[in-house]
C-alpha positions in Angstrom: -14.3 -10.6 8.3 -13.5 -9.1 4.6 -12.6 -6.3 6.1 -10.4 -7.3 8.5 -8.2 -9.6 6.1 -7.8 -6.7 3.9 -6.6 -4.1 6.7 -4.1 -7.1 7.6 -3.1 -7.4 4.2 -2.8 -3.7 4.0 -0.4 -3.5 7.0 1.4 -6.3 5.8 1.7 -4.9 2.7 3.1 -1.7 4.2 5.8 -3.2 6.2 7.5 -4.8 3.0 10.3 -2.4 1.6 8.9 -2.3 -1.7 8.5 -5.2 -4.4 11.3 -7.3 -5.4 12.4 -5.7 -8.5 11.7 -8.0 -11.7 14.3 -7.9 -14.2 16.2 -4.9 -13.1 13.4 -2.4 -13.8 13.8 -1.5 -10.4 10.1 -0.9 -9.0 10.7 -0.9 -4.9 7.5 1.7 -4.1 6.5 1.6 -1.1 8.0 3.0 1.6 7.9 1.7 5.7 4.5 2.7 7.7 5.0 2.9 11.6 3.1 0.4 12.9 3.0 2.0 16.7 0.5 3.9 16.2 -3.8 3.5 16.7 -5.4 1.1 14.3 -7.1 4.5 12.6 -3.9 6.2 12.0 -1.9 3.3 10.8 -5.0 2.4 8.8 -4.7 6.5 7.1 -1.2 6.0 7.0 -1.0 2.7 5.0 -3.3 4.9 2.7 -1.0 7.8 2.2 1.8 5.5 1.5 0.0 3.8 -1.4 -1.2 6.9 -2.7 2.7 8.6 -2.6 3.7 5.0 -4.2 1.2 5.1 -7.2 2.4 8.4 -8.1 6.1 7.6 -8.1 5.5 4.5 -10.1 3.3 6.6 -12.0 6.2 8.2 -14.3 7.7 4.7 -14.9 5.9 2.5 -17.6 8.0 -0.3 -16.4 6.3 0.1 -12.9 2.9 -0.2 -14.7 1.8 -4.1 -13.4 3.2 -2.9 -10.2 0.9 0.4 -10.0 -1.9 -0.8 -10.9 -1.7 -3.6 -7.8 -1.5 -0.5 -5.6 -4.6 1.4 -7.1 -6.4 -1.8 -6.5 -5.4 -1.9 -3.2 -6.2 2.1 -2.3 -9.9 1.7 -3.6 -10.3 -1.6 -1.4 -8.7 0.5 1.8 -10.9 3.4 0.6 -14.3 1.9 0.2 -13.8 0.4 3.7 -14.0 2.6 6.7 -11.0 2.9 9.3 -11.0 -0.3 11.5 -12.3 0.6 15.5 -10.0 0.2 18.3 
């Protein structure tokens, strides 16, 4: 059950444009993740994307709250195997 709300929240998360920028510092991140795909590869995919968003938001210390969410978010989609079809 755990498991599954966080691979929803994960895809849900990856079909946002990026977060709403606070102040002007301008943090949008993420990027879109094709969702018509298997449940394994949008699962890998919704990895990759966090991963290229931490290290873009890496070389902004305005983006810091904001990176940090993500990381948390990677290590919950990486200490969780790939859901089954």
């Amino acid at each position: 059950m755990r498991s599954c709300f966080i691979f929803i929240s994960l895809t849900l998360l990856s079909l946002t444009s990026g977060f709403p920028s606070e102040l002007g510092n301008n943090c949008e991140l993420l990027e879109h993740v094709a969702t018509d795909d298997t449940w394994k590869n949008i699962f890998n995919n919704v990895k990759k994307s966090l991963e290229d968003a931490i290290k873009r938001g890496s070389y902004s210390e305005k983006c810091a709250s904001h990176v940090e969410f993500l990381q948390s978010c990677l290590d919950r989609a990486t200490s969780i195997s790939s859901p089954k079809e």
